[in-house]
N, C-alpha and C positions, 0 to 999 in steps of 0.2 A: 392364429387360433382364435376361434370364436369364444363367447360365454357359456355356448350349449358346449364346444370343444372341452372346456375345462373344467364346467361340472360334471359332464361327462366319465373324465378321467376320475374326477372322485368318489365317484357314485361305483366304479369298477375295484379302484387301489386301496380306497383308506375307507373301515369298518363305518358304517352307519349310526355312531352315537351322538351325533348332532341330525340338528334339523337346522339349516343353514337358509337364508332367503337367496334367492336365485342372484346372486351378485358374485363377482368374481373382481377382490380390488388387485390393481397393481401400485401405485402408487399412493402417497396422503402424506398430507405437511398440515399441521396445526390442525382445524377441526375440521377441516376437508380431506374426503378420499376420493381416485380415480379411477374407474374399473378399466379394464382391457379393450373396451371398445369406448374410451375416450368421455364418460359421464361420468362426471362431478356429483358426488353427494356431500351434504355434511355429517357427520357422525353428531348422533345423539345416543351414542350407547356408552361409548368409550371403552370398551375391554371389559364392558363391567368396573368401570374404575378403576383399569388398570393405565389411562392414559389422560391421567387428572391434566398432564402439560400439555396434552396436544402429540402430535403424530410427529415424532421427531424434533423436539425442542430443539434447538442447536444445544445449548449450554449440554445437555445429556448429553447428544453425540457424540460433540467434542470429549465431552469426558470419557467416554468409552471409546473413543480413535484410541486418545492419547496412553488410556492401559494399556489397549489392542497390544500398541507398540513397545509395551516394556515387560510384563509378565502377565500371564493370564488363569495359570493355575499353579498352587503350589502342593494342593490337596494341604489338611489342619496338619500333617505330619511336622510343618513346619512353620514358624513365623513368615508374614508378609507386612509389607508398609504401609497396605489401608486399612487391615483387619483393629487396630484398637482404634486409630481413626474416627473411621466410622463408627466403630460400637459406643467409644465416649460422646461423636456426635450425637448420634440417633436418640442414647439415652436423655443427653442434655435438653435434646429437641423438645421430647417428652416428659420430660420431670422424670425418669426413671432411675436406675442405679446400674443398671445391667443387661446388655445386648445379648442372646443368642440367635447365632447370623443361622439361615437357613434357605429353600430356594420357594416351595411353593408356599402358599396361604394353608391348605393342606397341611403341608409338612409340618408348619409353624403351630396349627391347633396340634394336633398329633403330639408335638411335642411339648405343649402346654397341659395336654393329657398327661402325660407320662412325670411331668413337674410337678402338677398338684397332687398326684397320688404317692411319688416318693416322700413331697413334702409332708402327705399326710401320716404315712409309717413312722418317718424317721422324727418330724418337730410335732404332730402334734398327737401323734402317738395310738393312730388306730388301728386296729390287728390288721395284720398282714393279710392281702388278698382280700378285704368287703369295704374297701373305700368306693363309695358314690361320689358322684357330681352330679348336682341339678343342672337339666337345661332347659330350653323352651322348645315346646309345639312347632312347629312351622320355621322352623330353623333350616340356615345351609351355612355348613362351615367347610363344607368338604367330599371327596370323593371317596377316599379312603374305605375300608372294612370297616375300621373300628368308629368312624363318622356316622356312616349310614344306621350303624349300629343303633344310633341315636335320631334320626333323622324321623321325620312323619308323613315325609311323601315317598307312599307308593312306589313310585315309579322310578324313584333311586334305590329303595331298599328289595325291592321284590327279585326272588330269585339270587340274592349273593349272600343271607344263612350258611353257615349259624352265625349269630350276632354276638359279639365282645357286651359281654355282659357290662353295670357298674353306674348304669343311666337310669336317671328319674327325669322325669318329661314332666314338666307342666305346662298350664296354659301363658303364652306369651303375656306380660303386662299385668298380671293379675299376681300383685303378692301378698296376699295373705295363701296362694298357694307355693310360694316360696316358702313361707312361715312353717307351710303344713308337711313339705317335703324335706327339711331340715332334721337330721339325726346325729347319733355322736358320731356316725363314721362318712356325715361329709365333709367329702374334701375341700369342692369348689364349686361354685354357682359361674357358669360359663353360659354368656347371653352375646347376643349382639344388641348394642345401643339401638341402633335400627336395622330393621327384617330386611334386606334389599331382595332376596328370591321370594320373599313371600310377600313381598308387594310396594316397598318402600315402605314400611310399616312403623310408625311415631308410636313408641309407650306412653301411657297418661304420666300425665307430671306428678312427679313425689317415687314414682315406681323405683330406680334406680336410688334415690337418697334410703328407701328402705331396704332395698336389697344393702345396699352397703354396711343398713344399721345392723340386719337379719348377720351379715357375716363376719362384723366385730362382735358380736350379743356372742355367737355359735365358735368363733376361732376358726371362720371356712373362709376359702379364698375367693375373690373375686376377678372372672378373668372377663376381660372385655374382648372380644370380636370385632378388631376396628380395622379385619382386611378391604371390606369394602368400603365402610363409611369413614376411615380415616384418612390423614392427610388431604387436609382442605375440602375437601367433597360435600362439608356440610356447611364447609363455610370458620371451621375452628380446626387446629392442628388433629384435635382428637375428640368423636363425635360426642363422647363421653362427656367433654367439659361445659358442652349444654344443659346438662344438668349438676354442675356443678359437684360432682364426684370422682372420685380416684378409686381406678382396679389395682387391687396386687400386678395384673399379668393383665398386659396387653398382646393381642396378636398383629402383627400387621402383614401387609401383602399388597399384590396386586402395582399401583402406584409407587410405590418403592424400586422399582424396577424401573419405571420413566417409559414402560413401554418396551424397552429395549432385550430385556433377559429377566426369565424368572429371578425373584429377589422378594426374602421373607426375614423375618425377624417375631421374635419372641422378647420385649423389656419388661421388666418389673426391677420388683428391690430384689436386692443383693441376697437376704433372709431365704428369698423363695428359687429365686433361680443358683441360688448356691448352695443347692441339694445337691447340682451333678458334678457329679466327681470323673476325673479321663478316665478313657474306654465305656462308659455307661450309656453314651449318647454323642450323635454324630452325625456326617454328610460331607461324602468327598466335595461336593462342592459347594457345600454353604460355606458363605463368608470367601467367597473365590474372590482373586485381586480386582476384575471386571466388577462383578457383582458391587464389591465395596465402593470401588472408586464412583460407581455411577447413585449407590447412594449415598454416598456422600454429596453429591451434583444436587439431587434430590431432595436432603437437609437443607441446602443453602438455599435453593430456593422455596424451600418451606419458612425461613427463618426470615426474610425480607417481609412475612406477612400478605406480599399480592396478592397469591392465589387465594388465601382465608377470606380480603376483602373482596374478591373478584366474585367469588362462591357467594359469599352473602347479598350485593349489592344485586347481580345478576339472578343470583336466585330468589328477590325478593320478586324482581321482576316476571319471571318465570310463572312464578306463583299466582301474580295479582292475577296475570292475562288465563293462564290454568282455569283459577277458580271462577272467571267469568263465563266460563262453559257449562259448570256446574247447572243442570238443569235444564240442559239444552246441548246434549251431547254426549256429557258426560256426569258420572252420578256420585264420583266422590276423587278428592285428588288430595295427597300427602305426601311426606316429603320433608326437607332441610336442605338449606342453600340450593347451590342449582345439582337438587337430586329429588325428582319427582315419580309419584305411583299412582297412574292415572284409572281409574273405572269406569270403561265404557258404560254407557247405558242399555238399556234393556233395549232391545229392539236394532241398535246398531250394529257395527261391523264386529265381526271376534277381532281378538287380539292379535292374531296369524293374519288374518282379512284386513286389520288396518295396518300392519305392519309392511304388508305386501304394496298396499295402498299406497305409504307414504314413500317407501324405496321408488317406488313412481313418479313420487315429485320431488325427489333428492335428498331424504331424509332417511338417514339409515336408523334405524333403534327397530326392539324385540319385546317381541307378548313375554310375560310369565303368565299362566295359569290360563283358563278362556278367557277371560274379556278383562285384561289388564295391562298395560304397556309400562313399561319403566324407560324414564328421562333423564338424561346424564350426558351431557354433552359434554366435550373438553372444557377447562377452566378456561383454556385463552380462547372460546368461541366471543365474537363481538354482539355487540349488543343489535347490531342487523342481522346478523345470521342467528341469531337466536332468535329474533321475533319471524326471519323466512320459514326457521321449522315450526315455532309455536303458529303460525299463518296456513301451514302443512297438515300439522294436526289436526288445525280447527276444521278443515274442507271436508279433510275424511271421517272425524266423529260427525259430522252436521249432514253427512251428504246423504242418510237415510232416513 
């Protein structure tokens, strides 16, 4: 079968909510994939950050052979032998006190949701049914109803009303309208460190140190967003400790999975996520024997540090050659470790036009919005295949 064969079949079988680039891979090991008719690209997307190690680490695999072979679900009905494991790992990883194992990044906000508003009835005491969370503008945490609820693009929330009430929206990076959105019945300030759907998007410095002040000053929680930008991605276990601050509730997602099986998590302290009491909240398969054992795989090699150095050193590099475009190509690039949000310039190719471009010259990555690319290549890409794609880039931003 052909490539037209196999898009083909998708285009008839499975619904239309992607817009997918004309590739069909079969294979991929580290930061290389192989489509069905034998070309070689390198990923520069990664899952969206779901494949921080690369297309099949060994060490994951292996880890997930070796559960395949022993138990694979037990559903929470019962005890299993990775579930505290991992949860004492994951937390230690973190600084935190307490794991809630779950599957998607979704799921894990959702039920970050449902935490800081029991937390707020039950500790810190605001009527029942008018607990708020502030979030920001140009946010993506998810698919969900009660997500889009909150959400400010269009084109996830149009047409799936009525909307779960309970959200104040303000503008991203800007707190003195955190300051202004603050009442006695918020719960929690839920942000992501950095915007990865709306652009790769860096807050100005101090933003975060105030939000934290805004939410010991008020008694409201702090939940951070670190399905995409966490574990190593920016170059730190959690993109957060760039600015040198601590959320109550962290989410995480994506990379915790190694690629392999959805795999999410919810940590924070003990205080907040030990609101839920059994039967209140759950998932046949969060915290599955699989799911654990491979992040656990995932901890360890978070905790040797590589990947954190690898993001940084590589990502500074990324950067340097990025911003030499600046003005001749391209008109703004941002970013942390090797995770970049490029702005074509006025007159160049759209985002969909250079993304088509560079799948041309072996370089897989995707527009968000019209004229903006996001770069994210796997941690274990080398420092040659990185400067092949950033060489990829450059042809197609310059070549009008």
């Amino acid at each position: 079968m052909t490539t037209a064969d196999f898009i083909a079949l998708d285009e008839q079988w499975s619904t239309h909510n992607y817009h997918p680039l004309p590739v069909v891979i079969a294979t991929a090991e580290g930061a290389s994939v192989t489509d069905v008719e034998g070309k070689t690209y390198l990923d520069f997307l990664s899952g969206y950050s779901a494949l921080n190690f690369g297309h099949r680490h060994p060490g994951l695999i292996a880890a997930a052979i070796e559960q395949f072979g022993r138990v694979t679900l037990t559903s929470r009905a019962f005890h299993h032998d990775q579930l505290g494991l991992f949860c004492r790992e994951l937390a230690e990883l973190t600084g935190t006190e307490m794991t809630l194992p779950m599957n998607s990044g979704a799921e894990a906000v959702e039920s970050a949701v449902k935490i800081a508003r029991k937390w707020a009835y039950q500790v810190k005491g605001v009527p029942d049914g008018t607990a708020e969370i502030v979030v920001a503008g140009s946010n993506f945490h998810g698919r969900t109803t009660t997500i889009v609820s909150f959400s400010t693009d269009e084109t996830a929330r149009a047409d799936f009303g009525p909307f779960t009430p309970g959200f104040v929206t303000v503008k991203y990076g800007d707190a003195e309208a955190l300051r202004d959105a603050i009442t006695e019945r918020t719960a929690a300030i839920l942000l992501e460190p950095v915007q990865g759907e709306a652009g790769v998007i860096v807050p100005p410095a101090g933003y975060f140190a105030e939000a934290r002040r805004l939410c010991d000053e008020h008694n409201v929680l702090l939940i951070a967003d670190e399905i995409q930008s966490g574990l190593a991605r920016t170059g730190t276990v959690l993109a957060l400790d760039h600015e040198g601050v601590r959320a109550d509730v962290y989410t995480l997602g994506k990379a915790l999975g190694g690629g392999i099986m959805p795999v999410s998590a919810v940590v924070g302290s003990q205080d907040v996520l030990g609101v839920l009491k059994p039967g209140e909240h759950g998932s046949t398969f969060g915290g599955n024997p699989v799911a654990c054992a491979i992040g656990r795989a995932v901890v360890w090699l978070l905790k040797t540090g590589e990947f954190q150095e690898r993001s940084r050193e590589l990502g500074a590099h990324l950067h340097g050659r990025l911003g030499e475009l600046v003005g001749n190509g391209l008109a703004e690039v941002r970013g942390r470790g090797l995770w970049a949000g490029i702005d074509i310039a006025p007159g160049g190719p759209t985002g969909r036009e250079a993304s088509t471009a560079l799948a041309g010259r072996g370089v897989l990555c995707k527009e968000t919005h019209d004229h903006t690319l996001r770069i994210a290549p796997p941690l274990v890409i080398t420092r040659e295949e990185l400067d092949r794609g950033i060489d990829a880039i450059t042809d197609v931003v310059k070549t009008r």
